[in-house]
TORRONU-654686 format. One record per residue (C-alpha): residue number from 1; x, y, z; residue in three letters. Coordinates in pm, whole numbers. Each point is the difference from the previous one (the first is absolute). Layout:
BEGIN
NUM X Y Z ALA
...
//
This chain:
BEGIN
1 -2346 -808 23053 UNK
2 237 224 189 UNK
3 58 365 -173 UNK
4 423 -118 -100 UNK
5 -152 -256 -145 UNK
6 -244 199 -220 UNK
7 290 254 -78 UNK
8 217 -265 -133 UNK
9 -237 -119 -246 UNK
10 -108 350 -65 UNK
11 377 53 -74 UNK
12 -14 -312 -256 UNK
13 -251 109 -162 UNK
14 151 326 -69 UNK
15 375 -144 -96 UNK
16 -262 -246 -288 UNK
17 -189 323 -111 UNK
18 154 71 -363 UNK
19 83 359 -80 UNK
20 -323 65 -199 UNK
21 -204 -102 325 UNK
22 208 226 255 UNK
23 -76 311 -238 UNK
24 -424 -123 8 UNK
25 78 -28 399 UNK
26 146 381 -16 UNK
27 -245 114 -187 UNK
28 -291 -167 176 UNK
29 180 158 363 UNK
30 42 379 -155 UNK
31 -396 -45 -104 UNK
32 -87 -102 260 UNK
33 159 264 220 UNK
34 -113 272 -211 UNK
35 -358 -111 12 UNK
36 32 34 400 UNK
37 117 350 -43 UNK
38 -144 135 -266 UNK
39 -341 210 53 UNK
40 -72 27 -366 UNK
41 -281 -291 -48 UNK
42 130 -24 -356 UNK
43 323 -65 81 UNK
44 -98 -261 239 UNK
45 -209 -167 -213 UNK
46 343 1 -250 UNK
47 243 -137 301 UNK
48 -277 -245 105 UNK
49 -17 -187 -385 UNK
50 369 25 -51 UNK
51 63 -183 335 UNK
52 -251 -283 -17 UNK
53 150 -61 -370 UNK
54 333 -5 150 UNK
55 -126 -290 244 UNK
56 -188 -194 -299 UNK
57 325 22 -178 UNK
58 190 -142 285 UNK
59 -245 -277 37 UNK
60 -37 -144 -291 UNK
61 374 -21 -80 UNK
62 32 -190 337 UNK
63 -248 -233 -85 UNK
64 163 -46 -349 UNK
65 356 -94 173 UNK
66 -189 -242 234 UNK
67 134 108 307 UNK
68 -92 -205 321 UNK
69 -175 227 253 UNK
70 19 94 423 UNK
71 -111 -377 30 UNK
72 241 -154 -194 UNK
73 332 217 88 UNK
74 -16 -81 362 UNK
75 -39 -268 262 UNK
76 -364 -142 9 UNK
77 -232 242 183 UNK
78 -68 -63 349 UNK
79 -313 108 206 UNK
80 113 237 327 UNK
81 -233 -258 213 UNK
82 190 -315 -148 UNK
83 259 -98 285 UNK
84 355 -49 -108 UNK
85 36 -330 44 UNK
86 -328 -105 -222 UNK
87 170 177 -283 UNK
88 71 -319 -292 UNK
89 405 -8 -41 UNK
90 71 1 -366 UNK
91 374 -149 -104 UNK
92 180 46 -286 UNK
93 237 -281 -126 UNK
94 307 277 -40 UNK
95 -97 294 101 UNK
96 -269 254 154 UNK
97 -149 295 -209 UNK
98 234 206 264 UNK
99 323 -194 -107 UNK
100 -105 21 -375 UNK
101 -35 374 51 UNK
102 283 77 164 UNK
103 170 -206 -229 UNK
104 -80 145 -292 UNK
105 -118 377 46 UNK
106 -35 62 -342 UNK
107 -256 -245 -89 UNK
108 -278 49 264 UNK
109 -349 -163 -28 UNK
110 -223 282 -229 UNK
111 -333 7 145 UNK
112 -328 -60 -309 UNK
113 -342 80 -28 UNK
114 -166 -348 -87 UNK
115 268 -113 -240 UNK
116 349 -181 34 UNK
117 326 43 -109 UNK
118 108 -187 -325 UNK
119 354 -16 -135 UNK
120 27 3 -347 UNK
121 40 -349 -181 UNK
122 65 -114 -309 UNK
123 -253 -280 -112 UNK
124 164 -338 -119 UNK
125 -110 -78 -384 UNK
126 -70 -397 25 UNK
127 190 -189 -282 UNK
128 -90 -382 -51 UNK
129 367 -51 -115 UNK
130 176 135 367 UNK
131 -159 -312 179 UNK
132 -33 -301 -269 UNK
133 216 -78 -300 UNK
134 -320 39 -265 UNK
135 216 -218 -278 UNK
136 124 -254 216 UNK
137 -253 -286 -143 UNK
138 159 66 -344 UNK
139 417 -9 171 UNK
140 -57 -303 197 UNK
141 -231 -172 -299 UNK
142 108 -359 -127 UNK
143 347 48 265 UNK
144 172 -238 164 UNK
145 78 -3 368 UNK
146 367 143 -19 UNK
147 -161 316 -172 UNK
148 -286 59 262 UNK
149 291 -6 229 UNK
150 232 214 -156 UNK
151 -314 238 -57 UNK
152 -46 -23 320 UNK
153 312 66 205 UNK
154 63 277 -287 UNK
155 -289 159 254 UNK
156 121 -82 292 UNK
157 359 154 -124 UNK
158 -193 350 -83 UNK
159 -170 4 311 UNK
160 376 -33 195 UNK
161 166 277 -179 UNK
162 -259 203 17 UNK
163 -23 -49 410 UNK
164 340 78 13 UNK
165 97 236 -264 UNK
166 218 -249 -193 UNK
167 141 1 -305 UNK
168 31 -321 -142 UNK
169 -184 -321 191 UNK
170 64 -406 -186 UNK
171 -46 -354 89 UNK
172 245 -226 -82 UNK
173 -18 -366 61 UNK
174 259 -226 115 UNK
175 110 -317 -253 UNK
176 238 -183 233 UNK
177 57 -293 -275 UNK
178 124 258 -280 UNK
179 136 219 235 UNK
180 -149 319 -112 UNK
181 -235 264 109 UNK
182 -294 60 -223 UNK
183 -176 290 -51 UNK
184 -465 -25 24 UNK
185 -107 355 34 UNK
186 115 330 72 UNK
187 -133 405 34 UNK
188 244 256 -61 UNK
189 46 367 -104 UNK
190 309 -72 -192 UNK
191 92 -40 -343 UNK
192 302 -173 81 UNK
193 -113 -292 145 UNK
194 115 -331 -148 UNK
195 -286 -245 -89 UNK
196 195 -285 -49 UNK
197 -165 -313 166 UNK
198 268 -194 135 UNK
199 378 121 152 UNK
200 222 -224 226 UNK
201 4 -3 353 UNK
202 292 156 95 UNK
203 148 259 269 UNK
204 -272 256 -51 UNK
205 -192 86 272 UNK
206 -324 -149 -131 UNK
207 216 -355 -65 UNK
208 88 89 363 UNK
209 -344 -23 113 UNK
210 -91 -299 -207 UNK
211 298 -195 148 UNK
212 8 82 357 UNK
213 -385 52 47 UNK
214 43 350 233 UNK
215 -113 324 -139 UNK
216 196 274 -69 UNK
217 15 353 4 UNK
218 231 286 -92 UNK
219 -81 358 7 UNK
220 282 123 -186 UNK
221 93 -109 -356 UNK
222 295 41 -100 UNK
223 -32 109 -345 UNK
224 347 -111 -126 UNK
225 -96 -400 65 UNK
226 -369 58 -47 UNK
227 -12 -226 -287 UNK
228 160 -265 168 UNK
229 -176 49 332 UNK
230 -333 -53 -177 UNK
231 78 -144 -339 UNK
232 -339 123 -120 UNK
233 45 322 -193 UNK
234 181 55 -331 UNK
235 187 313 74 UNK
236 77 175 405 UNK
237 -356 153 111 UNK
238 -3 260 267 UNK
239 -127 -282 271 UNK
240 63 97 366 UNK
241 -215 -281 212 UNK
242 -32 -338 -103 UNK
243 -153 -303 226 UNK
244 -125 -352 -97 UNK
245 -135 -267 226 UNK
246 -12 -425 -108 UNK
247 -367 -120 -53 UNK
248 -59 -334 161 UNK
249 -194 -345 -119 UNK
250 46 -250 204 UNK
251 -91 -360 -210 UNK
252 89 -331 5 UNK
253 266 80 -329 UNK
254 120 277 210 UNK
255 199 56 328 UNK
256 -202 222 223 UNK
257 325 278 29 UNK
258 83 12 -386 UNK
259 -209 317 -170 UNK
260 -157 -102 -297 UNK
261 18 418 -86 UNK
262 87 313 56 UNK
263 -171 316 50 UNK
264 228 309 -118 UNK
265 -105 377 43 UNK
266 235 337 -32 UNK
267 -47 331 51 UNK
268 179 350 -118 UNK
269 3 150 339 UNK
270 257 -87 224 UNK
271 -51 -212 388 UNK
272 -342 -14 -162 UNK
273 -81 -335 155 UNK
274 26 -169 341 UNK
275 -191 -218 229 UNK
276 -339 123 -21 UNK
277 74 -97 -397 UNK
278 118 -352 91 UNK
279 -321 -10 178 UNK
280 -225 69 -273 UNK
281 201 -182 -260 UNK
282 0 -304 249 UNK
283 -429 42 -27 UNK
284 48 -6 -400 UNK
285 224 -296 7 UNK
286 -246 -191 195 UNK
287 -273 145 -259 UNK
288 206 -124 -279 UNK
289 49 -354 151 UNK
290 -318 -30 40 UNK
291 -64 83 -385 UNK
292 307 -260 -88 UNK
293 -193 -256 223 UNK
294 -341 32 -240 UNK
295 116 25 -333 UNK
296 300 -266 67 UNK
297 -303 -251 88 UNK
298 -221 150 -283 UNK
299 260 -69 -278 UNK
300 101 -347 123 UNK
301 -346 -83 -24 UNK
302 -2 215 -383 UNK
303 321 -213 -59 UNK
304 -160 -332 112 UNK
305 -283 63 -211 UNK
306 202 72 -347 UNK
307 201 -281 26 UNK
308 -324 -261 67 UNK
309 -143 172 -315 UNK
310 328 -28 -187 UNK
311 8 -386 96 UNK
312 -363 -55 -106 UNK
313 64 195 -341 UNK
314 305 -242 -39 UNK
315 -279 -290 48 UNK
316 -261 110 -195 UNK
317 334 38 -274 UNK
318 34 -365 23 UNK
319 -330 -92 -60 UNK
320 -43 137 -319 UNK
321 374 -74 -152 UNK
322 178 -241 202 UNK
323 316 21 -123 UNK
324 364 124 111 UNK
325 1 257 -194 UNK
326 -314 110 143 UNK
327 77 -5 379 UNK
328 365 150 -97 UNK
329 -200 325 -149 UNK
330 -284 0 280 UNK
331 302 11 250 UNK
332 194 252 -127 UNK
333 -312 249 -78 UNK
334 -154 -52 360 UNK
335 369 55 140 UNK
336 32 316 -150 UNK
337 -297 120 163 UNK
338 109 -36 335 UNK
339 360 113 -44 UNK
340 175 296 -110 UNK
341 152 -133 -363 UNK
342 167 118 -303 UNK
343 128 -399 -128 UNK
344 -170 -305 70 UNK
345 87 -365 -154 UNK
346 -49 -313 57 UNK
347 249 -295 -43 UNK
348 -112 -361 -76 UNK
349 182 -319 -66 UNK
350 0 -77 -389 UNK
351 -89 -355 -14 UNK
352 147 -46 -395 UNK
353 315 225 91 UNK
354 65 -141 357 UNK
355 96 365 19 UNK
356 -172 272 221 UNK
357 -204 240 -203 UNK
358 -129 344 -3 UNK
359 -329 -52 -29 UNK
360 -216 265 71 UNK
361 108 384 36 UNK
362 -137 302 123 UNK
363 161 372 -130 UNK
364 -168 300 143 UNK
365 262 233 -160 UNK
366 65 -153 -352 UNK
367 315 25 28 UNK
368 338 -255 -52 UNK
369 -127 -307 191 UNK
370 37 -353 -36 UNK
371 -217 -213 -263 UNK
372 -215 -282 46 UNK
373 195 -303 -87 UNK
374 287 88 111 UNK
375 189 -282 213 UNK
376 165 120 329 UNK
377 302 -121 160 UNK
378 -78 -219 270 UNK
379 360 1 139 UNK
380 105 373 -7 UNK
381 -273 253 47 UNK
382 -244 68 292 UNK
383 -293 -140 -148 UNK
384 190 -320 -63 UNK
385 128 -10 401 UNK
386 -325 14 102 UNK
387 -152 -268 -272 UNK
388 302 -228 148 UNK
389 -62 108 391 UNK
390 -355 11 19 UNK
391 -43 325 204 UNK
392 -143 362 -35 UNK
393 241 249 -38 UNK
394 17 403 -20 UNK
395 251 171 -138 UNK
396 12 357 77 UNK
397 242 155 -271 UNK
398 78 -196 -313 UNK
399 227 195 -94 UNK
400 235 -64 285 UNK
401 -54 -384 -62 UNK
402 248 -233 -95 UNK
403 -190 -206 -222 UNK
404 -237 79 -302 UNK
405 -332 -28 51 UNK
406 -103 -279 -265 UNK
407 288 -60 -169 UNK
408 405 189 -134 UNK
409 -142 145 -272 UNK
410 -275 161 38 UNK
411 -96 324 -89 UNK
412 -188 230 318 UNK
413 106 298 8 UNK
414 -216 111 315 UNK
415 90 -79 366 UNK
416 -193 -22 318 UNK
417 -134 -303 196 UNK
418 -148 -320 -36 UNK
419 -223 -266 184 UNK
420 91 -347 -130 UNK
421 -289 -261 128 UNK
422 89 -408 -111 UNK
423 -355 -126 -136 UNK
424 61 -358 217 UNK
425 -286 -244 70 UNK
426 69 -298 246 UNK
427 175 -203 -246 UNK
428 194 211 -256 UNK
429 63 314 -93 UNK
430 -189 151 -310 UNK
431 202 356 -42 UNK
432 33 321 136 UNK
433 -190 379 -20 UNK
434 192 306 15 UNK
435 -143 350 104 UNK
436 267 274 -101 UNK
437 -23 403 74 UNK
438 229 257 -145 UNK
439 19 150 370 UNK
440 244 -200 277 UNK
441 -131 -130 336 UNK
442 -373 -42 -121 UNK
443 -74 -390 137 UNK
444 -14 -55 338 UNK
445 -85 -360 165 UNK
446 -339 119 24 UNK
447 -53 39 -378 UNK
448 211 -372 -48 UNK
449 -295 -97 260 UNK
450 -290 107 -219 UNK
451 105 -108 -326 UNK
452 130 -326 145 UNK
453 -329 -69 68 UNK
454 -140 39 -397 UNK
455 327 -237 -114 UNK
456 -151 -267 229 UNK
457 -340 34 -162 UNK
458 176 -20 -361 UNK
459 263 -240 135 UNK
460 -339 -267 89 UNK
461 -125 59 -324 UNK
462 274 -116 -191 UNK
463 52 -319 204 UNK
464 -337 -89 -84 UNK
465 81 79 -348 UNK
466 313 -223 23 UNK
467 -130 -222 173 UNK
468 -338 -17 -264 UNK
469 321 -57 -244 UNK
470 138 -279 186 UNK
471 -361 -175 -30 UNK
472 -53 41 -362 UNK
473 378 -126 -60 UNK
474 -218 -357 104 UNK
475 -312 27 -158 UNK
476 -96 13 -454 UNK
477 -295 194 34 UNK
478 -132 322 76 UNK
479 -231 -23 313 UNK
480 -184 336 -129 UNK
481 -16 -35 -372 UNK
482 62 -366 -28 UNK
483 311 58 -280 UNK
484 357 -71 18 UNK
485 182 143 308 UNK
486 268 243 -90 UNK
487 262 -258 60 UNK
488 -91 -301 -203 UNK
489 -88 251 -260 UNK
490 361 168 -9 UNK
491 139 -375 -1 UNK
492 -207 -78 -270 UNK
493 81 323 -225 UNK
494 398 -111 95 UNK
495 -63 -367 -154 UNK
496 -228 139 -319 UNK
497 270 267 -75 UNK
498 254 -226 29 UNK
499 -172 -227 -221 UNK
500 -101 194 -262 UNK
501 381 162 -27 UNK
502 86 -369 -14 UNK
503 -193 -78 -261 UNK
504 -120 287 -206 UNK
505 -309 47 143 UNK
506 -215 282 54 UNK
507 -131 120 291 UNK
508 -217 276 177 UNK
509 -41 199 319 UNK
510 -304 179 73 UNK
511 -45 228 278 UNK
512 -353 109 121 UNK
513 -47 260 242 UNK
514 -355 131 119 UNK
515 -55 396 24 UNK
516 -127 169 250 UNK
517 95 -199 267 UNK
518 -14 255 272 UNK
519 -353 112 -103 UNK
520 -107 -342 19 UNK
521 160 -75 354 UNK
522 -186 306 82 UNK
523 -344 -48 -149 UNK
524 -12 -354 74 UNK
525 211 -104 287 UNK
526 285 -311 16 UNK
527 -235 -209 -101 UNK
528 -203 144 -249 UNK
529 303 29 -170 UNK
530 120 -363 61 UNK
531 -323 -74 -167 UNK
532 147 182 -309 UNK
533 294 -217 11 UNK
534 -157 -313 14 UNK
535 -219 105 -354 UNK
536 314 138 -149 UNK
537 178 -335 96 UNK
538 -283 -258 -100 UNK
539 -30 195 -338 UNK
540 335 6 -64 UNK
541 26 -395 64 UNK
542 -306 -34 -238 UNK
543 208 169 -281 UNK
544 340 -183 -31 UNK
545 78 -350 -142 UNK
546 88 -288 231 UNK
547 347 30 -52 UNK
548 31 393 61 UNK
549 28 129 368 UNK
550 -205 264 186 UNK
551 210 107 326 UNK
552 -36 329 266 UNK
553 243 201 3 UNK
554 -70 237 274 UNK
555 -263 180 193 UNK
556 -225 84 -306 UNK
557 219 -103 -344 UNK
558 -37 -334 -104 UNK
559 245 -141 -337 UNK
560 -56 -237 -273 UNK
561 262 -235 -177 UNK
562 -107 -95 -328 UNK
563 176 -275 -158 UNK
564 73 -40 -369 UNK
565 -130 377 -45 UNK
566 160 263 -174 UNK
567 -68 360 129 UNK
568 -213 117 -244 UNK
569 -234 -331 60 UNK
570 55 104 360 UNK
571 -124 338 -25 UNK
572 -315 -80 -192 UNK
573 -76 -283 286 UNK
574 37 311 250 UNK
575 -169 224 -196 UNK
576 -344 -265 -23 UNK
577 75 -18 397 UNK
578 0 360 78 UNK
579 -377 20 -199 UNK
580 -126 -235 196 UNK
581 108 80 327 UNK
582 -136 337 -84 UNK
583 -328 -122 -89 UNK
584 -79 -179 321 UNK
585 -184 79 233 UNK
586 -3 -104 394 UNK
587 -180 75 290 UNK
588 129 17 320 UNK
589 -256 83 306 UNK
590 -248 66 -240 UNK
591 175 232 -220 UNK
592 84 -46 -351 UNK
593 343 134 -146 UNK
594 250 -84 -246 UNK
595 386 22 -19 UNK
596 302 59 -259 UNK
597 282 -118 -28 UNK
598 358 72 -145 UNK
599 219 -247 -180 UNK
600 379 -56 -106 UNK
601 137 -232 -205 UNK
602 323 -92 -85 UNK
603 133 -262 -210 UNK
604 333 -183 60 UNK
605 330 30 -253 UNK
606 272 -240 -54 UNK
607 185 -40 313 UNK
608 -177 238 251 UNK
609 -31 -127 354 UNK
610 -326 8 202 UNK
611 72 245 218 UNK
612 27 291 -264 UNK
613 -326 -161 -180 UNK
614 -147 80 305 UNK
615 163 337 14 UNK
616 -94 91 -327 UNK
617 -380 -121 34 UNK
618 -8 205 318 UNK
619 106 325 -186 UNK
620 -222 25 -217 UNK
621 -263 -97 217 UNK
622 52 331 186 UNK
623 8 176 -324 UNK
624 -353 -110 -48 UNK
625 -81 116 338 UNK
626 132 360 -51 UNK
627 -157 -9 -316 UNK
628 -342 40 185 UNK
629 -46 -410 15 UNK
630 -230 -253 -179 UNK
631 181 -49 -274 UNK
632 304 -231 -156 UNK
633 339 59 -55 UNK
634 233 -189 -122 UNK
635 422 -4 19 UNK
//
């Protein structure tokens, strides 16, 4: 080591030595000198103690700062006998401990004795919550695809503002057959943002984007046409930057150069973004495509999957009441599970009326709606154009429409949209459903798409049903319970009424209805509960004269006609009845049970017609029912 070289790192050490240290150096120098001159043993002795202290002093504050020593400081120490050119060449990437030196003089290497430099650090407190969302099991529990999406690009949103110091970041997708922009998910540090879902695409620069595809930036807002600029804050916000770029999904449904979204992000400092924010916004597009890819497969497949259960719950419906009435309510409750709904009803053909009839209705709000019963006007509303044309049809805004919806005067005071679907088999048509919300531009041809395919399930259903009805129109006899077919019954009850009014007669309906029905579909199955019918039947046939008449009426109520009976004789006949139908037992699959029953008679008056004996009988047949059942009541 040449002797400038030991004097600079000499003078280092000095310029490192604290204040405290340069007085122990002093000291240790004057003691040292004075025990040279000194002839006084004493005072030598003194000077001696007080310099080697001095050195300790000096030493062990050294070592405590960690200072690199003679080693260290300099180049690697070369033997005099090693030849030049043997010497190992040690490079730097940047720079040589000369460079770094002389390029910063007032930060030399300090030299230590056995220990090492440490800067002071703070240590990092580990928190579960920084790296994993700890509750996201219970936000994502039970939810559909659309909100693990939303949840998710709600991340991916936070994780772009903060990158780039935003202010607000949103996703808004692109509904090309409405014509609107709606809003999925958005971060923002202001209060003034508007949360409404949906806005029209119009000369904003985000409509920009979604029309024209290119991205666009500007890095100075204009506050006085900020709100029409970006049409997504309620009041003028001190926005400087703003940028948004089209997210692409090229499908089959959609051209590969139409956006099916938009990416928006703003700042409050101004020329705050440029290319190298295109860049990284073009990487988070392709991120977010990518996401849009998965859960757009994942929630046709979700989608697929509700409406094959919703067809097999509208089965399994038919199997244990097979009636209109039946697949009308099983239609409407499965459609309102897969649409967005505030009205649903169902229209059907009114055989006795040759009118079309409200038959079934749906009213999530309780408020003014149409009844059930109500006949529609086939010629001037909407329903009625698509009864007549045969065809699905949306309407976006009833309000704006020129015709009422059922019929002139009805009474809905609410407007929105509505998804007409004709319930049409091969043949004929059997009626219509209508979906209704209180918001406009709801349906799209995707939702006419799902739902069309329920109305074909419930459209097959009742052309077996009519069909079934065109069949028993030929035959006497009940193939199941081996009575009267409705038909010849209701022919019979015309003649006997018309008889008895005729001649002064008395006559008497009995209705018979067996409770529980749905408890014994379910317990028993379709045929364990045919089973049922066939005892009820073959009982019922053991206890009437030759000359009285035992029909079914529908799925599981059967009537009597007793002729020459007065009511009274009537209701003690269905009074014995009801005992013993309650008093036998049968076994189906090797398990014993018993069932009730509830009756209604009515008797008929001078000059009443069969159809309100039937009416009448029926009535208080369901009186009996909501009476709690296995019991008699008469009119």
């Amino acid at each position: 080591m040449t002797s400038a070289r030991v004097v600079d790192i000499v003078r280092s050490w000095v310029n490192k030595l604290t204040l405290t240290q340069e007085l122990a150096v002093s000291a240790g120098a004057v003691a040292f000198l004075t025990s040279v001159l000194t002839s006084d043993p004493l005072w030598r002795v003194v000077a001696i103690l007080v310099g080697g202290s001095s050195i300790a002093y000096l030493i062990v504050t050294l070592r405590s700062r960690g200072l690199p020593d003679l080693e260290a400081e300099g180049e690697p120490m070369i033997s005099e006998e090693t030849e030049p050119d043997m010497r190992p060449e040690i490079e730097e990437p940047n720079s040589s401990p000369e460079v770094e030196r002389e390029n910063a003089p007032d930060s030399p290497a300090i030299p230590s004795f056995g220990g090492s430099r440490k800067s002071p650090t703070v240590e990092y407190e580990f928190k579960l919550s920084d790296f994993i969302d700890v509750q996201e099991d219970v936000l994502l529990k039970d939810a559909g695809p659309k909100s693990e999406f939303s949840y998710l690009m709600k991340k991916v949103l936070t994780v772009i503002k903060e990158v780039v110091f935003g202010h607000t970041a949103a996703l808004y997708w692109i509904n090309r057959e409405k014509h609107q922009l709606v809003l999925d998910s958005y971060v923002t540090d202001s209060e003034w943002f508007t949360t409404h879902r949906r806005r029209e695409i119009g000369s904003d620069l985000i409509s920009q984007v979604a029309v024209t595809g290119h991205p666009r930036i500007l890095n100075s807002v204009n506050s006085a046409g900020q709100l029409e600029l970006l049409g997504y804050y309620q009041t003028t916000v001190s926005i400087q930057s703003f940028v948004a770029v089209p997210i692409f999904y090229p499908r089959a449904a959609v051209k590969s150069d139409d956006p099916v979204a938009v990416l928006v992000l703003d700042c409050l400092g101004e020329d705050a973004f440029g290319s190298e924010t295109m860049t990284l916004l073009g990487d988070y597009s392709k991120l977010i495509s990518a996401l849009i890819k998965s859960y757009t497969g994942k929630y046709d497949l979700l989608l697929d999957s509700e409406v094959v259960r919703s067809i097999s719950r509208i089965r399994d419906q038919m199997k244990y009441e097979f009636s209109a009435h039946s697949i009308v309510r099983a239609l409407a409750e499965e459609t309102s599970r897969l649409v967005a709904w505030d009205y649903i009803s169902v229209i059907v053909l009114d055989e006795s009326r040759k009118s079309w009839v409200i038959q079934f209705v749906m009213n999530r709000m309780n408020d003014s709606y149409v009844a059930v019963g109500q006949e529609i006007d086939p010629n001037n509303s909407i329903t009625g154009s698509v009864l007549q044309g045969g065809m699905p049809r949306v309407v976006d805004h009833t309000g704006s429409a020129a015709l009422p919806r059922f019929y002139r005067a009805e009474r809905i005071e609410s407007n929105g949209s509505m998804m007409i679907l004709p319930v049409n088999s091969l043949s004929r048509c059997y009626g219509a459903m209508v979906v209704e919300s209180k918001d406009t531009r709801v349906y799209s041809e995707a939702d006419v798409r799902v739902i069309q395919k329920l109305v074909d399930s419930a459209s097959w259903g009742l052309e077996v049903l009519s069909l079934n009805d065109v069949v028993n129109n030929y035959v006497l006899v009940d193939e199941t319970t081996g009575v009267a077919t409705r038909k010849y019954f209701m022919e019979r009850v015309h003649e006997e009424v018309q008889r008895a009014n005729d001649f002064e007669e008395d006559v008497t309906l009995v209705m018979i209805s067996i409770d529980g029905v749905n408890e014994h579909l379910t317990r028993y199955g379709k045929d364990g509960f045919d089973f049922v019918l066939q005892n009820v039947g073959r009982m019922l046939r053991a206890a009437i004269r030759p000359y009285d008449l035992v029909g079914r009426f529908d799925f599981n109520r059967f009537a009597v006609l007793l002729v020459n009976t007065t009511a009274n004789d009537a209701y003690l006949w269905a009074e014995k009845f009801r005992k013993n139908i309650a008093s036998n037992v049968m076994n189906v699959d090797q398990k014993t049970f018993s069932v009730t029953v509830s009756v209604g008679v009515c008797g008929a008056v001078n000059d009443i017609s069969d159809l309100e004996l039937m009416e009448h009988a029926g009535h208080v047949l369901a009186k009996a029912v909501e009476a709690g059942g296995n019991m008699v009541r008469v009119y």
